[in-house]
GUVEX-932026 format. One record per residue (C-alpha): y, x, z; chain; residue number from 0. Coordinates in nm, 4 decimals, always signed. Each point is the difference from the previous one (the first is absolute). Example, Ala and Ser with C-alpha at 12.3 -4.5 7.8 and 13.67 -1.06 7.14 Angstrom:
BEGIN
@Y: -0.4500; X: +1.2300; Z: +0.7800; chain: A; n: 0
@Y: +0.3440; X: +0.1370; Z: -0.0660; chain: A; n: 1
% end
This chain:
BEGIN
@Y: +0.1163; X: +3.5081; Z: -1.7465; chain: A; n: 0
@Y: -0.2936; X: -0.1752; Z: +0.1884; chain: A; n: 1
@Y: -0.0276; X: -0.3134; Z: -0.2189; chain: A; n: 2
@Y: -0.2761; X: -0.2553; Z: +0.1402; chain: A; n: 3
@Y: -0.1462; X: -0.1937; Z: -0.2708; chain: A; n: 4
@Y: -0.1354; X: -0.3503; Z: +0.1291; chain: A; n: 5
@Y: -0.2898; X: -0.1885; Z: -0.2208; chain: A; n: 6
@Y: -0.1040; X: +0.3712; Z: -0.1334; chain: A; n: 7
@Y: -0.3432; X: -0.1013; Z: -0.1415; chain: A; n: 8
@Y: +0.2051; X: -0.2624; Z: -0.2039; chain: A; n: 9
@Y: +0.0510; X: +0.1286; Z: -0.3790; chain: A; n: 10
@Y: +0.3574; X: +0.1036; Z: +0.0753; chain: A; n: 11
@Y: -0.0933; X: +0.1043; Z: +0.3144; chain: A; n: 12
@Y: -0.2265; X: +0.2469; Z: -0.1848; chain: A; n: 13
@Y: +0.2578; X: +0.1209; Z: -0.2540; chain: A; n: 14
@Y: +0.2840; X: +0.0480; Z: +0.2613; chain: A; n: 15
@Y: -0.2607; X: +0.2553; Z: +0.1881; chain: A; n: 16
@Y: -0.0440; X: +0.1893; Z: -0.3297; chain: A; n: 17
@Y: +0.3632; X: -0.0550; Z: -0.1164; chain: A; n: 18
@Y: +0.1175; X: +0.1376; Z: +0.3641; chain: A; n: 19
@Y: -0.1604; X: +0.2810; Z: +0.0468; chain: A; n: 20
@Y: +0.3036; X: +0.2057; Z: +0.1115; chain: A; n: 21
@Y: +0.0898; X: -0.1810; Z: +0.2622; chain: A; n: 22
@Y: -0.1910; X: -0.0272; Z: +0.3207; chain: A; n: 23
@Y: -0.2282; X: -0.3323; Z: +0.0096; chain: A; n: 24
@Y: -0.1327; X: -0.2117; Z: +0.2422; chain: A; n: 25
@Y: -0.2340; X: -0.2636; Z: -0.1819; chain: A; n: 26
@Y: -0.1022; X: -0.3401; Z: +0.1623; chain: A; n: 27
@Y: -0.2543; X: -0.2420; Z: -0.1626; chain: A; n: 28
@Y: -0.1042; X: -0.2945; Z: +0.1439; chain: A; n: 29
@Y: -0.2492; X: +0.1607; Z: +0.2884; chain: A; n: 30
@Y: +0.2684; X: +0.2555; Z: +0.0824; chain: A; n: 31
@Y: +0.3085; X: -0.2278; Z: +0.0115; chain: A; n: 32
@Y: -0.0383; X: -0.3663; Z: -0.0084; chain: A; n: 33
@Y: +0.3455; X: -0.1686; Z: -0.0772; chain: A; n: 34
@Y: -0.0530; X: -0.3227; Z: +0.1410; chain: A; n: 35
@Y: -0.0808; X: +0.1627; Z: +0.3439; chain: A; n: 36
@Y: +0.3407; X: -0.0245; Z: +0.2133; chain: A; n: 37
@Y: -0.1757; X: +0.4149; Z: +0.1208; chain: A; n: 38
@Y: +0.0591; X: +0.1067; Z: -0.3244; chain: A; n: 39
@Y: +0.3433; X: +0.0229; Z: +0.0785; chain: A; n: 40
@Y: -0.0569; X: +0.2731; Z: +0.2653; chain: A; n: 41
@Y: -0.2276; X: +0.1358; Z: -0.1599; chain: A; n: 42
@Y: +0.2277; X: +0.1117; Z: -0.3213; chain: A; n: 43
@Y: +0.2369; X: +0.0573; Z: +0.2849; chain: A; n: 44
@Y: -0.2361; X: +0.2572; Z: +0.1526; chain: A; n: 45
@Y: -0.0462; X: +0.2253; Z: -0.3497; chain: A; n: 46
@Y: +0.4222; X: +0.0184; Z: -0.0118; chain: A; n: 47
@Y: +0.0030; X: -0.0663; Z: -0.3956; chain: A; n: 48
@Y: +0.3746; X: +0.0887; Z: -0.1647; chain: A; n: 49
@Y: -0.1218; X: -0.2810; Z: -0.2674; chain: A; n: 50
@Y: -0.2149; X: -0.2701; Z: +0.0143; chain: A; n: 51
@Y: -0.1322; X: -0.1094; Z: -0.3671; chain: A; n: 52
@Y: -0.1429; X: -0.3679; Z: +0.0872; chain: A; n: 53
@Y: -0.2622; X: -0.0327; Z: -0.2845; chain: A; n: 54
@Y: -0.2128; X: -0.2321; Z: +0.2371; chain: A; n: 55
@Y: -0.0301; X: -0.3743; Z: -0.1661; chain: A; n: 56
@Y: -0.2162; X: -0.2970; Z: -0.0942; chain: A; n: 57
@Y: -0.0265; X: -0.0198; Z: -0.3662; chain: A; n: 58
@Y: -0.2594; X: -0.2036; Z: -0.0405; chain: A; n: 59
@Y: +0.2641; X: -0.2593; Z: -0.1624; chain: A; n: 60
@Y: -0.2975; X: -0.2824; Z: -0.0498; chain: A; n: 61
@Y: -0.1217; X: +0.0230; Z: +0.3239; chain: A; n: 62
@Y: +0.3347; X: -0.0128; Z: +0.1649; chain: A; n: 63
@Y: -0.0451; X: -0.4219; Z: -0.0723; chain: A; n: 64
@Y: -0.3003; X: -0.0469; Z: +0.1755; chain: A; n: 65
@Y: +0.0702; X: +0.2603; Z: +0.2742; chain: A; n: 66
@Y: +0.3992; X: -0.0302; Z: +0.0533; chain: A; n: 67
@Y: -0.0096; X: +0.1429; Z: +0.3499; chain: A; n: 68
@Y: -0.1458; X: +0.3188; Z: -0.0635; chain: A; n: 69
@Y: +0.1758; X: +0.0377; Z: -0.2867; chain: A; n: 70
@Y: +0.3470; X: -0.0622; Z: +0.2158; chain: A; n: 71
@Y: -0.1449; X: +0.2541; Z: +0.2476; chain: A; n: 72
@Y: -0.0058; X: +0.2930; Z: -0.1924; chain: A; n: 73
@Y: +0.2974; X: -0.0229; Z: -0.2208; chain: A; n: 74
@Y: +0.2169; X: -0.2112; Z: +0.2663; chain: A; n: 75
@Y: -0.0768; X: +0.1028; Z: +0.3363; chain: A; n: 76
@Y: -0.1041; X: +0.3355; Z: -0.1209; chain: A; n: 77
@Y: +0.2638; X: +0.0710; Z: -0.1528; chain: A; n: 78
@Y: +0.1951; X: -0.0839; Z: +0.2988; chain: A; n: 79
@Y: -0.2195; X: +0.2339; Z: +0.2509; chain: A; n: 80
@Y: +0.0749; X: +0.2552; Z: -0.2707; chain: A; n: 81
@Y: +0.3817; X: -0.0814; Z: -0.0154; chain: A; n: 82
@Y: -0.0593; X: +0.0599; Z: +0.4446; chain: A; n: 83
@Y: -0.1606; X: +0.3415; Z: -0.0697; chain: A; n: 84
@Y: +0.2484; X: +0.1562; Z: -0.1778; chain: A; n: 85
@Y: +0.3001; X: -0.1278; Z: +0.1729; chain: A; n: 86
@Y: -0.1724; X: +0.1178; Z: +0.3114; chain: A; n: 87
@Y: -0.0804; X: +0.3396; Z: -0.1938; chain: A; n: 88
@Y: +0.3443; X: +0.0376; Z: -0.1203; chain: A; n: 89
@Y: -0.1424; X: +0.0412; Z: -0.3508; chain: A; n: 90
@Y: +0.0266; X: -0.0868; Z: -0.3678; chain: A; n: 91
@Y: -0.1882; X: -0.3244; Z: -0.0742; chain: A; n: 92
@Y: -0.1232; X: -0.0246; Z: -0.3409; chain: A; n: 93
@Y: -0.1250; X: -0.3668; Z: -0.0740; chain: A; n: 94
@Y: -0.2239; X: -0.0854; Z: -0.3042; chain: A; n: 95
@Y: +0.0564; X: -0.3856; Z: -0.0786; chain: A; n: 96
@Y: -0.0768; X: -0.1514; Z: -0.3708; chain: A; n: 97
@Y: +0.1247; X: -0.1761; Z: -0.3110; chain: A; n: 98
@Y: -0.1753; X: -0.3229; Z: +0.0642; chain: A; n: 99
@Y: +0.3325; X: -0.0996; Z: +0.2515; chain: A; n: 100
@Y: +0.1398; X: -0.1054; Z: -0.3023; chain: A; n: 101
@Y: -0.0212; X: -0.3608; Z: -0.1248; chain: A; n: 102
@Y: -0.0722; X: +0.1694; Z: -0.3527; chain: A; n: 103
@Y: +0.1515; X: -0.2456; Z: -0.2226; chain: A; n: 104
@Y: -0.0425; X: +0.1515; Z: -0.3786; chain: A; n: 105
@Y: +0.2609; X: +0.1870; Z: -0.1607; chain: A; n: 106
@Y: +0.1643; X: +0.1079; Z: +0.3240; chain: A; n: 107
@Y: +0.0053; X: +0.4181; Z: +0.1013; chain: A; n: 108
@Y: +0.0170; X: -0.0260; Z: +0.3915; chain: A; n: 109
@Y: +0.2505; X: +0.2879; Z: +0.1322; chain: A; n: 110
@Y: -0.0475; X: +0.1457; Z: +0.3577; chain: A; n: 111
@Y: +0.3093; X: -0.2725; Z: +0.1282; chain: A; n: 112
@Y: -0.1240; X: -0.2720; Z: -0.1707; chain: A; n: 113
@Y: -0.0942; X: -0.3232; Z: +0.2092; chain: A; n: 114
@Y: -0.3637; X: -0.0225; Z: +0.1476; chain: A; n: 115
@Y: -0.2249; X: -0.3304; Z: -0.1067; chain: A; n: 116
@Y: -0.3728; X: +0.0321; Z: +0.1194; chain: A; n: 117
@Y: -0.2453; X: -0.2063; Z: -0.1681; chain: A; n: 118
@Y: -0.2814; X: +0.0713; Z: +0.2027; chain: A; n: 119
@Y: -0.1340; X: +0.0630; Z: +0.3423; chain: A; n: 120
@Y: -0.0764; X: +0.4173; Z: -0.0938; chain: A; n: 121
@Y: +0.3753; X: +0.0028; Z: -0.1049; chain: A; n: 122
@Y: +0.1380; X: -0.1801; Z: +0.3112; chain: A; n: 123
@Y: -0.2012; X: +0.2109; Z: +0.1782; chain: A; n: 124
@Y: +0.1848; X: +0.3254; Z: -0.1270; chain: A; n: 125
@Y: +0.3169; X: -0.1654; Z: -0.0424; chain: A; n: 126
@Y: +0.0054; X: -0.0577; Z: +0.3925; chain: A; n: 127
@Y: -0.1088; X: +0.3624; Z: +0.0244; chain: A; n: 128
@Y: +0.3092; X: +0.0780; Z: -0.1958; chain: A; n: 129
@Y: +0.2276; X: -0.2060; Z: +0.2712; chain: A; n: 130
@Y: -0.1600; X: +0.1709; Z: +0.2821; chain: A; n: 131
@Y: +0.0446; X: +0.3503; Z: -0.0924; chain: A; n: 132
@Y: +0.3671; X: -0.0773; Z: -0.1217; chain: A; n: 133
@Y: +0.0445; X: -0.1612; Z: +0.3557; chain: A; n: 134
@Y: -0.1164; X: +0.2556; Z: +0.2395; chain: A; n: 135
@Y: +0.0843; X: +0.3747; Z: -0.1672; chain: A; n: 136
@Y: +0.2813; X: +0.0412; Z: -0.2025; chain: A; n: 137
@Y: -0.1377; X: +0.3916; Z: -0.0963; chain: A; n: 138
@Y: -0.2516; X: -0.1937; Z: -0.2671; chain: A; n: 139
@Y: -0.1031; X: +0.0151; Z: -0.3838; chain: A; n: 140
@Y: -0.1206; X: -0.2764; Z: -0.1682; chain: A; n: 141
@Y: -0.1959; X: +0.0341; Z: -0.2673; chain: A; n: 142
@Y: -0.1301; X: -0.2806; Z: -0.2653; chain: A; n: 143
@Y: -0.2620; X: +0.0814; Z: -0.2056; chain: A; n: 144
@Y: -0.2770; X: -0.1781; Z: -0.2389; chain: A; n: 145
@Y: -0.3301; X: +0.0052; Z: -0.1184; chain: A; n: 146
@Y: -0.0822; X: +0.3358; Z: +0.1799; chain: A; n: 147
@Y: -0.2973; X: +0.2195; Z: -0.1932; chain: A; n: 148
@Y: -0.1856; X: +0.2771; Z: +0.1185; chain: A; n: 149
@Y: -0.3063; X: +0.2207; Z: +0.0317; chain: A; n: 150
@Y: -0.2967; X: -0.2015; Z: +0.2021; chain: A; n: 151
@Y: -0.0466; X: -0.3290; Z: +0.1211; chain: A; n: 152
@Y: +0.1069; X: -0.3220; Z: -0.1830; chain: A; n: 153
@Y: +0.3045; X: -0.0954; Z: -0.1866; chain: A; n: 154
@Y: +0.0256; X: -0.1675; Z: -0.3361; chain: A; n: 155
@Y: -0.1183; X: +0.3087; Z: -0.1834; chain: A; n: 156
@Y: -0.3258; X: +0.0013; Z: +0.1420; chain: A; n: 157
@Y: -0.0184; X: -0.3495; Z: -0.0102; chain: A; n: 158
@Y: +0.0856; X: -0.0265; Z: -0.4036; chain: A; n: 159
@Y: -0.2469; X: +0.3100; Z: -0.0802; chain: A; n: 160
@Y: -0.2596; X: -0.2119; Z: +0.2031; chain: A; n: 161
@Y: +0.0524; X: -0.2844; Z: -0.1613; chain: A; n: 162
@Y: -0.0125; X: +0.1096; Z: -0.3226; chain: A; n: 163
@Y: -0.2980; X: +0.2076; Z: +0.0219; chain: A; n: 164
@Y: -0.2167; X: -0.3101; Z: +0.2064; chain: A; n: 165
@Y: +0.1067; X: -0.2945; Z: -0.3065; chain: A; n: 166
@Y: +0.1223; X: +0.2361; Z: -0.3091; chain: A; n: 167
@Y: +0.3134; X: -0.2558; Z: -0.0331; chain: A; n: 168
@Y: +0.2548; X: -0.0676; Z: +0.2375; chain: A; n: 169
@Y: +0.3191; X: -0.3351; Z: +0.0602; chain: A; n: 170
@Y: +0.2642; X: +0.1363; Z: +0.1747; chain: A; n: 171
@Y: +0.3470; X: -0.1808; Z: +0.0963; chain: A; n: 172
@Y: +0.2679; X: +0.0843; Z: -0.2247; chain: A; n: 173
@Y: +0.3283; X: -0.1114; Z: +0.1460; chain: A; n: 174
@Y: -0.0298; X: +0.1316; Z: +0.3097; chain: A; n: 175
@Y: +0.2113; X: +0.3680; Z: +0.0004; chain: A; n: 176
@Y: +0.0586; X: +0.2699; Z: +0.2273; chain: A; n: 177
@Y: +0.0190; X: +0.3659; Z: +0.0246; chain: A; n: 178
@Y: -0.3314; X: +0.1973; Z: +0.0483; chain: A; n: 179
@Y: +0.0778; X: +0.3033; Z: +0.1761; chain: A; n: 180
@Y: -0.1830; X: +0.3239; Z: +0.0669; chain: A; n: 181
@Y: -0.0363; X: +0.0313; Z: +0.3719; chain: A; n: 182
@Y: +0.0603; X: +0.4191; Z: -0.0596; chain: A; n: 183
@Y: +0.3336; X: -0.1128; Z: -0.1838; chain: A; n: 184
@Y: +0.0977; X: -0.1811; Z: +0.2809; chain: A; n: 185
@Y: -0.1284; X: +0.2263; Z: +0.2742; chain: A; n: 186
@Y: +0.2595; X: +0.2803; Z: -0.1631; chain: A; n: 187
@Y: +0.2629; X: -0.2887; Z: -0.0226; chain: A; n: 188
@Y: -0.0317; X: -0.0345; Z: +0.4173; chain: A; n: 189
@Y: +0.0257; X: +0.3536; Z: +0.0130; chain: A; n: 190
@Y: +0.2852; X: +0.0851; Z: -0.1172; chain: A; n: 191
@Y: +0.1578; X: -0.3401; Z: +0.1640; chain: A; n: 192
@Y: -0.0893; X: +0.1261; Z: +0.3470; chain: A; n: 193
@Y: +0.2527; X: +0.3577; Z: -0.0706; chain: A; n: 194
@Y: +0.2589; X: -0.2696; Z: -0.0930; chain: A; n: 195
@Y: +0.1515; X: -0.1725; Z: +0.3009; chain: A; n: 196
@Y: +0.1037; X: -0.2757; Z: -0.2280; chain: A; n: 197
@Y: -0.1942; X: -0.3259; Z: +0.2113; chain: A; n: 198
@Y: +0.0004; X: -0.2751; Z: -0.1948; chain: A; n: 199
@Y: -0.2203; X: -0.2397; Z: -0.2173; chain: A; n: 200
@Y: -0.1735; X: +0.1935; Z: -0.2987; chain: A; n: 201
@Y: -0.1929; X: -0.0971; Z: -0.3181; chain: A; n: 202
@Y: -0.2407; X: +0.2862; Z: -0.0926; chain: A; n: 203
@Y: -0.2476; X: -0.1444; Z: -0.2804; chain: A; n: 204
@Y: -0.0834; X: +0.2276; Z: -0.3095; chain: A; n: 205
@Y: +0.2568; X: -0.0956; Z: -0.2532; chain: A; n: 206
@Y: -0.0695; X: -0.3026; Z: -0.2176; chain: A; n: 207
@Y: -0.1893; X: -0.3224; Z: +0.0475; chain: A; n: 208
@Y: -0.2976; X: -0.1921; Z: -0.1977; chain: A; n: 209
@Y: -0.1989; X: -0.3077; Z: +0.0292; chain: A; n: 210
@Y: -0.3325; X: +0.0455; Z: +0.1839; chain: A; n: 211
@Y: -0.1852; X: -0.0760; Z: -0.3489; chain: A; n: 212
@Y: +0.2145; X: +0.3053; Z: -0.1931; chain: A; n: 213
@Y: -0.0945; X: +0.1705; Z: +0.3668; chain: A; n: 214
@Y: -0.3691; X: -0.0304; Z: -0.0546; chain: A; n: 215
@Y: -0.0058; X: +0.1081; Z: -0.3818; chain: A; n: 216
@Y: +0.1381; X: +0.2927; Z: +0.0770; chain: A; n: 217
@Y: -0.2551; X: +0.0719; Z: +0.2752; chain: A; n: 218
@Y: -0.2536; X: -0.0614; Z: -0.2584; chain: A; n: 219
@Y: +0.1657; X: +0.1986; Z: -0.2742; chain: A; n: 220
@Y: +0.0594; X: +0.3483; Z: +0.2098; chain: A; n: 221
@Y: -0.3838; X: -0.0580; Z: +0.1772; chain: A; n: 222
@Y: -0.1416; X: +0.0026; Z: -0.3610; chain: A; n: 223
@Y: -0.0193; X: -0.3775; Z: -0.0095; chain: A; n: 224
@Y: +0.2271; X: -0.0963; Z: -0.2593; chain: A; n: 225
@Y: -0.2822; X: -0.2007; Z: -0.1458; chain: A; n: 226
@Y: -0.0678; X: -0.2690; Z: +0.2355; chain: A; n: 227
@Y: +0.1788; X: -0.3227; Z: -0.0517; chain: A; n: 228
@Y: +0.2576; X: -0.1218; Z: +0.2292; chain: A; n: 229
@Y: +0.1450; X: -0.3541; Z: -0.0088; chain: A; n: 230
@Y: +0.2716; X: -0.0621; Z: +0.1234; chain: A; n: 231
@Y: +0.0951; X: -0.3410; Z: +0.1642; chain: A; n: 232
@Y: +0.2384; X: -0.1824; Z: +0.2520; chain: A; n: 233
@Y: -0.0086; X: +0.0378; Z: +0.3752; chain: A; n: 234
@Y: -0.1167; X: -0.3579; Z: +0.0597; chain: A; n: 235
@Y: -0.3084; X: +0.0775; Z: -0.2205; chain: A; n: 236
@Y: -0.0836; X: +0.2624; Z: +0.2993; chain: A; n: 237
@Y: -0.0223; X: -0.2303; Z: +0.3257; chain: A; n: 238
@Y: +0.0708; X: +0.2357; Z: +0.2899; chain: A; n: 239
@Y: +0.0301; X: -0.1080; Z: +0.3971; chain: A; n: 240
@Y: +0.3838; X: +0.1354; Z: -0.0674; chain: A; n: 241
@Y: +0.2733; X: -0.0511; Z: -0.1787; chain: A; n: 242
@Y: +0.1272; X: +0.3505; Z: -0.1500; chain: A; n: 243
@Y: +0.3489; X: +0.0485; Z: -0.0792; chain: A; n: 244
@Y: +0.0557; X: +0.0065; Z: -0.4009; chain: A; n: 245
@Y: +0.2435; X: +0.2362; Z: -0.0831; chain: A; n: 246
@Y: +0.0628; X: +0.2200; Z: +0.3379; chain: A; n: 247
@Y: +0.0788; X: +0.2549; Z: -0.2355; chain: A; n: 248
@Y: +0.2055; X: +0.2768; Z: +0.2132; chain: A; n: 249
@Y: +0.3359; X: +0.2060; Z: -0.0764; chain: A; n: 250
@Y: +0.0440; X: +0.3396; Z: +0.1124; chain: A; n: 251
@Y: +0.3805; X: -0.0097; Z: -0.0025; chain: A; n: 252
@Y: +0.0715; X: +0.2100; Z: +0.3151; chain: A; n: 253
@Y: -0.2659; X: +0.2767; Z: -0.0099; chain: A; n: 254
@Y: +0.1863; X: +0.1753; Z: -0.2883; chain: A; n: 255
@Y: +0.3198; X: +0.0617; Z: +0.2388; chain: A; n: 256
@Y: -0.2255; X: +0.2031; Z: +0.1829; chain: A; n: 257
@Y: -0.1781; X: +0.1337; Z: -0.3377; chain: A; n: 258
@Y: -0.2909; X: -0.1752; Z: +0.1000; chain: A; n: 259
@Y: -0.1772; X: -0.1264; Z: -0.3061; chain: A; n: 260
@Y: -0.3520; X: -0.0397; Z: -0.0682; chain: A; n: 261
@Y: -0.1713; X: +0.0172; Z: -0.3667; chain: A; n: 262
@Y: -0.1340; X: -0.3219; Z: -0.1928; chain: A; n: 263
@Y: -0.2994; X: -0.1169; Z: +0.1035; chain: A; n: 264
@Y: -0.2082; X: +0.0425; Z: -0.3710; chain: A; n: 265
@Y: +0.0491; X: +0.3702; Z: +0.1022; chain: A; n: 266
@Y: -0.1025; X: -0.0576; Z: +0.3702; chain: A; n: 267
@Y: -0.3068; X: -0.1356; Z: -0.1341; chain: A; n: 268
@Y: -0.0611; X: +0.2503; Z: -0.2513; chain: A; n: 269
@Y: +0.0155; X: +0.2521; Z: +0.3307; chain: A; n: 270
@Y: -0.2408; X: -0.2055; Z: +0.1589; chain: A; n: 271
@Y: -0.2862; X: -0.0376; Z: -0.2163; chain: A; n: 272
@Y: +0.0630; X: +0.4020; Z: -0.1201; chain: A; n: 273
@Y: -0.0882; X: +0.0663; Z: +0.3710; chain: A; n: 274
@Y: -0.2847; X: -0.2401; Z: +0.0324; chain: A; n: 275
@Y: -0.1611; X: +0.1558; Z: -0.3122; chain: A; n: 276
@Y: +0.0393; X: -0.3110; Z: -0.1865; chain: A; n: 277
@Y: +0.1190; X: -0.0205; Z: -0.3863; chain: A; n: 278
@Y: +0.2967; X: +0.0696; Z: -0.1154; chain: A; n: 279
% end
């Protein structure tokens, strides 16, 4: 299959290149294929993909509240030149989209037909990506996801390991939960969903959930880090331009029919830091 991957220099962009190696690929960052340009649409057209993995977002969920339209042009209007592409190209559309479209109130596990609730401008922004693709192409995946890790670039990884090596102690919220997952683990996941046929709405997060403060001390247990002090505290005790869902804690309850599963994330970490030549 010719699968064109769009927002390839993303981290999941990176891992579905590595993940998808079989499979003929046609990667697009940013310079290459610019989603909010109505050309991009011919211009996917042009490279006559069989599947189109849409990877391509703003996730910069803090900046989405000071800059709403840009945010609304990638993962809205993108998503909807995207959505034009592949009907146009007759292919598969695979389109990422996020946890945080959940209103995330605690104690609930949010299944893949469970009721949208932004709270936020990022998550509007996807959720009207969502609409868009469901709207014009009915040969679509959708697939949820949260707190994406991988090799390179920033994500909270980095960010805790920074942290705690800069000020040797570290506050971080502890009732706010999600699922960290391995962008490789997910990567495989949208591999095998694009042999499946089965459109639909997915949930592909590495099995398991955790608050962001059991999150970090694990980071700093497996990097060799075990020693530095973490507090943890509430989420108004860490101002922040937006208001993060609480418990957008996914369910994979339709993957297994297709014997799609992906391992818990305390062993997608371990993977991680084993390949970055961290501790273990």
């Amino acid at each position: 299959m010719r699968v064109l991957i769009t927002g390839a220099r993303g981290q999941l962009g990176r891992a579905l290149q590595e993940v998808l190696g079989e499979h003929e690929l046609v990667p697009l960052g940013r310079e290459e294929g610019d989603i909010t340009s109505p050309r991009i649409v011919e211009r996917i057209v042009a490279h006559r993909p069989d599947v189109i993995v849409n990877a391509a977002a703003w996730t910069h969920v803090d900046g989405a509240e000071s800059h709403p339209d840009a945010a609304f042009a990638v993962n809205a209007w993108g998503a909807q030149n995207v959505a034009l592409a592949a009907r146009a190209a007759q292919a598969d559309l695979i389109h990422v989209s996020t946890n945080e479209i959940f209103p995330g109130r605690p104690g609930v596990f949010y299944r893949e037909f469970d009721e949208a609730g932004p709270v936020n401008t990022y998550a509007r922004s996807k959720w009207a990506g969502e609409r868009m693709v469901r709207a014009l192409w009915p040969r679509h995946y959708i697939v949820r996801t949260a707190w994406v890790f991988y090799h390179g670039g920033e994500n909270f990884i980095t960010k805790i390991i920074r942290a705690a090596d800069k000020y040797g102690r570290l506050r971080v919220v502890a009732d706010e939960f999600g699922n960290p997952t391995y962008a490789w683990d997910l990567a495989l996941a949208i591999g095998r969903l694009i042999t499946t046929r089965h459109y639909g709405v997915y949930h592909f997060t590495n099995a398991g959930y955790c608050s962001r403060y059991e999150y970090a001390r694990e980071i700093l247990r497996l990097s060799g880090r075990g020693h530095i002090s973490v507090v943890p505290i509430q989420h108004h005790q860490w101002p922040r331009a937006a208001t993060p869902p609480r418990h957008a804690v996914l369910r994979n309850t339709l993957g297994p029919y297709l014997g799609i599963e992906l391992p818990p994330w305390q062993d997608a970490l371990r993977r991680y830091f084993r390949r970055e030549g961290e501790h273990v």
